[in-house]
C-alpha positions as CSV (number, residue, x, y, z in Angstrom):
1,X,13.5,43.5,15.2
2,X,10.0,44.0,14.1
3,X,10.1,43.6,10.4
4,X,12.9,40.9,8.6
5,X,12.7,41.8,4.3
6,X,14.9,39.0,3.0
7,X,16.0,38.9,-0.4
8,X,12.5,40.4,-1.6
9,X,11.7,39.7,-5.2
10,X,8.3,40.6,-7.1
11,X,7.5,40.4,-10.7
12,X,4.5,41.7,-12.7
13,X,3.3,39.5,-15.7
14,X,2.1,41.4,-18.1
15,X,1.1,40.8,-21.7
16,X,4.3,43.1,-23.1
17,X,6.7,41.1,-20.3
18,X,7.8,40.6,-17.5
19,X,8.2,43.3,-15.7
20,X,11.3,42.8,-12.9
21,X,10.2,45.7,-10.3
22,X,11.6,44.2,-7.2
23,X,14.7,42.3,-7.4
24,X,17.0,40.9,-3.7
25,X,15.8,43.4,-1.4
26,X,16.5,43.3,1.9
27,X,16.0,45.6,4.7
28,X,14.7,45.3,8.1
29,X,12.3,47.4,10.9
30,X,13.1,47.5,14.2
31,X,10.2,48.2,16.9
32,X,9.6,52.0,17.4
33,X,11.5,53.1,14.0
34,X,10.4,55.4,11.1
35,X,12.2,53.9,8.0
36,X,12.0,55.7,4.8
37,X,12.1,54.3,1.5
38,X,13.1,57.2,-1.4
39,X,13.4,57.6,-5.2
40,X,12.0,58.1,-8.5
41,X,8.4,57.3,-9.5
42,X,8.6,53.6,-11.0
43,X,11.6,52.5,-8.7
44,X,9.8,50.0,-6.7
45,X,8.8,51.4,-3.5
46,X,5.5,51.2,-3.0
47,X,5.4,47.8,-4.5
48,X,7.8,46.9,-1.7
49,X,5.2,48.1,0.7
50,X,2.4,45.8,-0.8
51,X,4.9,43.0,-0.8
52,X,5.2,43.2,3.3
53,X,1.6,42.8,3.8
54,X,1.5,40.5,0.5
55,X,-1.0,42.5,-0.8
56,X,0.2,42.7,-4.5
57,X,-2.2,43.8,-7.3
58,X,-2.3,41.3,-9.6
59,X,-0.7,40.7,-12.3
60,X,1.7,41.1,-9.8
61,X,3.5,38.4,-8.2
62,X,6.0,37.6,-5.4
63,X,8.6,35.8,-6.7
64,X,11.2,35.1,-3.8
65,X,12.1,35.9,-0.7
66,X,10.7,36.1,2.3
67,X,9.0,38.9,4.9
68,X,9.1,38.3,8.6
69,X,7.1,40.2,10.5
70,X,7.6,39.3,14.5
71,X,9.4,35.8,13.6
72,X,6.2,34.5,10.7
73,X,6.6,34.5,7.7
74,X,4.0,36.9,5.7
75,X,4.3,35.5,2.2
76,X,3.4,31.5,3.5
77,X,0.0,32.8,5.5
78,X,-3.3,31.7,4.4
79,X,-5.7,34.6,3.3
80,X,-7.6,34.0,6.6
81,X,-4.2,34.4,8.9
82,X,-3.3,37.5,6.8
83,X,-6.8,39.0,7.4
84,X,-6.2,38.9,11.2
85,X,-2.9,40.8,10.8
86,X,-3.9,43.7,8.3
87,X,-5.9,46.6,9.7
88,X,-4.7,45.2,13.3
89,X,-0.9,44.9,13.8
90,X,-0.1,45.9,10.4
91,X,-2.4,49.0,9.3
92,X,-1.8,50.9,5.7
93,X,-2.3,54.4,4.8
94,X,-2.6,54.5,0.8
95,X,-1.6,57.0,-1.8
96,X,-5.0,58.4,-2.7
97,X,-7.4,58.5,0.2
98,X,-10.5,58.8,-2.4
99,X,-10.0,55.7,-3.9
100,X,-8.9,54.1,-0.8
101,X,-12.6,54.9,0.2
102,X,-15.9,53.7,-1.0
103,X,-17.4,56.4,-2.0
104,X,-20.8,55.3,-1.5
105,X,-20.7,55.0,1.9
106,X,-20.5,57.3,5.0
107,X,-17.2,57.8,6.4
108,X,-18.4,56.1,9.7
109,X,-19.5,52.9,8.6
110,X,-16.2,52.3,6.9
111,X,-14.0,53.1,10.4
112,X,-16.7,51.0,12.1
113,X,-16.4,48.2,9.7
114,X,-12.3,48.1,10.7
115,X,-13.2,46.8,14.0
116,X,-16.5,45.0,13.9
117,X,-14.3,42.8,11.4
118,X,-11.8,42.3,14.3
119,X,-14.4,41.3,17.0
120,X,-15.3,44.5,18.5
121,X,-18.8,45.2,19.1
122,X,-20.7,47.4,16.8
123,X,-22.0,49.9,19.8
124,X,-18.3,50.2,21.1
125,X,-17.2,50.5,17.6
126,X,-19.4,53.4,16.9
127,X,-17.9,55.2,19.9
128,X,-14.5,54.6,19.2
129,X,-14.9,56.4,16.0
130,X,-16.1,59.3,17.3
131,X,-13.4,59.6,19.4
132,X,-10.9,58.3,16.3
133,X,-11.8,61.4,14.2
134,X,-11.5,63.6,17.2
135,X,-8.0,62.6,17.8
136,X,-6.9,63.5,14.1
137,X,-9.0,66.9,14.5
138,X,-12.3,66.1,12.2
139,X,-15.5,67.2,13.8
140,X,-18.0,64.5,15.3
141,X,-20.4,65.2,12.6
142,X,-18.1,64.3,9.8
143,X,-18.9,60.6,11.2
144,X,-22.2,61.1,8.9
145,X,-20.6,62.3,5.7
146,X,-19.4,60.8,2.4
147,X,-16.2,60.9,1.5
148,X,-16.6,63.6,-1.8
149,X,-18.0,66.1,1.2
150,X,-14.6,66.1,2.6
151,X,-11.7,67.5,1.5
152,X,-8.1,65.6,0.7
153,X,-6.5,66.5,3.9
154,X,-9.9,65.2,6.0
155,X,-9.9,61.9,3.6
156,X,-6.6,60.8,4.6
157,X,-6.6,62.1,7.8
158,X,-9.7,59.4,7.9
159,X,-7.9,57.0,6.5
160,X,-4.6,57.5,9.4
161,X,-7.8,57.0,12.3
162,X,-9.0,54.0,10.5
163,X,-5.4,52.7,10.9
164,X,-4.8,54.0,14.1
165,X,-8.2,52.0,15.4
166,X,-6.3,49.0,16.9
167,X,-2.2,50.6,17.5
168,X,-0.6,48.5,15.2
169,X,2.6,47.5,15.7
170,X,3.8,48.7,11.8
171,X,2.2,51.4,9.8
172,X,3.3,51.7,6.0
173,X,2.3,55.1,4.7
174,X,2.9,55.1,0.6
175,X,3.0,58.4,0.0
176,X,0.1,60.4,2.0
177,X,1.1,63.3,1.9
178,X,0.7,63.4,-2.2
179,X,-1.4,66.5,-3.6
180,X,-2.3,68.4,-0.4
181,X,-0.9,71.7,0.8
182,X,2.1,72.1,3.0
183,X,0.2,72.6,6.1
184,X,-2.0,69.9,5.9
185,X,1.0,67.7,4.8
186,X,2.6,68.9,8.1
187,X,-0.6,68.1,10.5
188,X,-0.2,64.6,8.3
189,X,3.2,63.6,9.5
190,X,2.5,65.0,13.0
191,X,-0.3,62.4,13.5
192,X,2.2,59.6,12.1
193,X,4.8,61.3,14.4
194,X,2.6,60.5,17.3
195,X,2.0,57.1,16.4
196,X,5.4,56.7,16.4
197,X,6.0,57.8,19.9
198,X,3.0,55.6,20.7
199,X,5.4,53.0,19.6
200,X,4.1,52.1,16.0
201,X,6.9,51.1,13.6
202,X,6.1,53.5,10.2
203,X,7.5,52.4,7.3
204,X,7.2,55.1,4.7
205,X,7.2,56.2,0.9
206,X,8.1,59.3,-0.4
207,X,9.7,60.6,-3.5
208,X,10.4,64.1,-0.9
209,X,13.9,62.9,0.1
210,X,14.0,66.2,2.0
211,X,10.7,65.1,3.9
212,X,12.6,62.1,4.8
213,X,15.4,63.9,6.4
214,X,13.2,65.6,8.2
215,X,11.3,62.8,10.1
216,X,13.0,59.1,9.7
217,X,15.1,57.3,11.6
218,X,16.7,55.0,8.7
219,X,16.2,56.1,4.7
220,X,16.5,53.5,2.0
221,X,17.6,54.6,-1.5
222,X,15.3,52.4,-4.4
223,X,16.7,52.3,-7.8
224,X,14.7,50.2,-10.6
225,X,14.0,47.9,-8.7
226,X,17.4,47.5,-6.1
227,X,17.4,48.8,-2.8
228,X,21.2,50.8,-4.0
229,X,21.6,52.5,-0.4
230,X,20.3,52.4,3.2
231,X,21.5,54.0,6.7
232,X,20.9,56.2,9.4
233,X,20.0,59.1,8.5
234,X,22.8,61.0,9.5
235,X,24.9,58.7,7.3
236,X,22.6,59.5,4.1
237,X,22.7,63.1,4.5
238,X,26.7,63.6,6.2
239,X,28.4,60.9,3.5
240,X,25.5,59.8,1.0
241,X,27.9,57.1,-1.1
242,X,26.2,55.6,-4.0
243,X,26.1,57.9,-7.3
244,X,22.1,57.8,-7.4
245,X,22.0,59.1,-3.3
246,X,24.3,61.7,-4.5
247,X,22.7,62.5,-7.7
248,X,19.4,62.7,-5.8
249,X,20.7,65.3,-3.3
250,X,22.2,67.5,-6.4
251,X,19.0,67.8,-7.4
252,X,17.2,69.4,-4.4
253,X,16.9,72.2,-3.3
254,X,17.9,74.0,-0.2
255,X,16.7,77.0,1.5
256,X,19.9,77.7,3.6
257,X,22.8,76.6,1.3
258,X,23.6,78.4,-2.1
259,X,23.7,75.9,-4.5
260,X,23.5,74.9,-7.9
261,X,20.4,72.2,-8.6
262,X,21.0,69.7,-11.4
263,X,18.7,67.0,-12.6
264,X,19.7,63.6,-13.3
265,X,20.3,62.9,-16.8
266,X,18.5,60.2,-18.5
267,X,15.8,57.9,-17.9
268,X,15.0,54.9,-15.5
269,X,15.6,52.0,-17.5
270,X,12.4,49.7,-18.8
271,X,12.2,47.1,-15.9
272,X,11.1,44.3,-18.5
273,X,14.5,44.7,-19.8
274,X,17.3,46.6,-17.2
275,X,20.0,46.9,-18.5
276,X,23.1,44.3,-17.0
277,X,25.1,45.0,-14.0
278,X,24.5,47.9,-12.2
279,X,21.1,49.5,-13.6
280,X,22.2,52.8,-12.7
281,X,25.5,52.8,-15.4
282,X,23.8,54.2,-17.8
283,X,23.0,57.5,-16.4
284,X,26.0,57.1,-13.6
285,X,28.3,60.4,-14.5
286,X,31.3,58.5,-12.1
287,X,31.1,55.4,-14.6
288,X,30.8,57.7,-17.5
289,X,34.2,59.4,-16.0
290,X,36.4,56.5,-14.7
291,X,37.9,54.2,-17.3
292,X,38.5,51.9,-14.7
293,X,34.9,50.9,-14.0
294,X,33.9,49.7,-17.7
295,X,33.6,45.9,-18.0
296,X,33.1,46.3,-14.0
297,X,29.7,48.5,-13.3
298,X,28.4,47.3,-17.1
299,X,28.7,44.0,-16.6
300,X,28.8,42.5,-12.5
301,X,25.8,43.6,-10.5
302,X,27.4,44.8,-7.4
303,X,26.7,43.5,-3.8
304,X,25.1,45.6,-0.9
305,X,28.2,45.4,1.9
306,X,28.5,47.1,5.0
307,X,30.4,50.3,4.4
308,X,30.3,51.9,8.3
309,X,28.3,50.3,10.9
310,X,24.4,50.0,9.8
311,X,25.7,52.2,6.7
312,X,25.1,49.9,3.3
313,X,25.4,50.3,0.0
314,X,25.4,48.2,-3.7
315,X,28.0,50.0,-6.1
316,X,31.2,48.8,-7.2
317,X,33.5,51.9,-5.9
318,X,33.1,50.2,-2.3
319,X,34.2,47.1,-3.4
């Protein structure tokens, strides 16, 4: 086991509330694996991400828990231990690849920076990311240009060579693939394939749960906040169990089955207030239907349990 969430918990204090976006999640990230993280925009995922490298934007906060990572704990390092482990065992490739760049400077200097911060000299550095951009298919040259001289697909493909500099032993990818066409969303996850078979762990975020199924090895299901469903991927797709997974599947499409798509109804709930015990019930169509359930799924927040081996979920029909 690379990667040990345990009972993850992270707040952001904010002058309207407190805002409860990550609440008991645990997961973990076995060495070699692709796990996926999917849901709605606003369900926690990519503040899950920052929480493993403890990289929170403030007013965020972690709040509980704790994030192994090869035995040490992440969230009790000192700035200075952290900065050893980001960009060299644990590399990040963000959501938008021009603000994860400074714009001011050359393309070059920034993948040079990466490892003349980790002790490699600047000559060797230089060389290193030449050959970098030549692995992800950029020209040489580009080494030269600023970042608004490339286009989105060369930007992040920049930013997966900067993070491919040392190997690292866990990539987290929040959504790269955002805004750029299929094809260069394809080459994308090829290069994050092949770190993969390098043996990189990838921890990913998408809101594509059809992208998931294509590439992971695990997907995890985030709902405001609660990590409501995670298994192998077979498992998701073949017997997907909790009413969001399902809900979530009803409402993509697919090119080789005829099938009616319907959205979910509703809203996420506001995560400075969620609503009590499940904080799917209020758009859940199987609580809506089963008498039963009232004073259960309304009331008790239900545990994640084992349902078939490495196949979990958090939802009172499994009880």
């Amino acid at each position: 086991m690379l990667v040990d969430v345990k009972n993850l918990s992270i707040y952001y204090f904010t002058l309207s509330g407190i805002v409860r976006a990550v609440e008991n999640v645990s997961f973990h990230i076995d060495k070699g694996e692709w796990v996926t993280f999917v849901g709605e925009s606003g369900s926690g995922k990519s503040t899950v991400a920052y929480g493993i490298i403890n990289l929170v934007p403030s007013p965020g906060k972690i709040t509980g828990g704790k994030v192994l990572f090869q035995g040490n704990d992440l969230t009790k390092l000192s700035p200075e231990e952290l900065k050893n482990i980001r960009g060299k065992e644990i590399s990040m490739v963000f959501q938008d690849p021009m603000t994860s760049l400074d714009p001011l400077r050359k393309v070059g200097d920034q993948i040079v920076e990466v490892m003349v911060e980790h002790g490699v000299d600047e000559k060797e550095a230089l060389k290193r990311a030449k050959d970098l951009l030549k692995s992800v298919n950029i020209p040489e040259d580009r080494i030269s240009y600023y970042p608004h001289q490339l286009s989105g697909g060369q930007r992040q493909r920049i930013i997966i060579s900067m993070a491919m500099a040392f190997h690292p032993k866990l990539l987290i990818a929040d959504e790269p693939t955002t805004a750029l066409d299929v094809i260069v969303q394809d080459s994308i996850m090829d290069l994050i394939d092949k770190l993969k078979e390098e043996g990189t762990s990838i921890f990913f975020i998408t809101h594509d749960i059809s992208l998931a199924v294509e590439r992971s090895d695990r997907i995890g299901i985030m709902y405001a906040g609660k990590l409501v469903e995670i298994g192998f991927v077979d498992q998701i797709i073949e017997n997907p169990l909790h009413p969001y997974t399902q809900a979530l599947f009803a409402s993509t499409p697919d090119l080789w089955v005829d099938k009616k798509i319907s959205a979910i109804p509703g809203f996420p709930p506001d995560l400075r207030a969620p609503p009590p015990g499940c904080r799917f019930h209020p758009r859940c169509s199987v609580f809506k239907n089963k008498e039963e359930l009232k004073g259960v799924c309304d009331v008790e927040e239900p545990k994640m349990i084992e349902v078939e081996n490495g196949h979990f979920v958090a939802c009172h029909l499994y009880r």
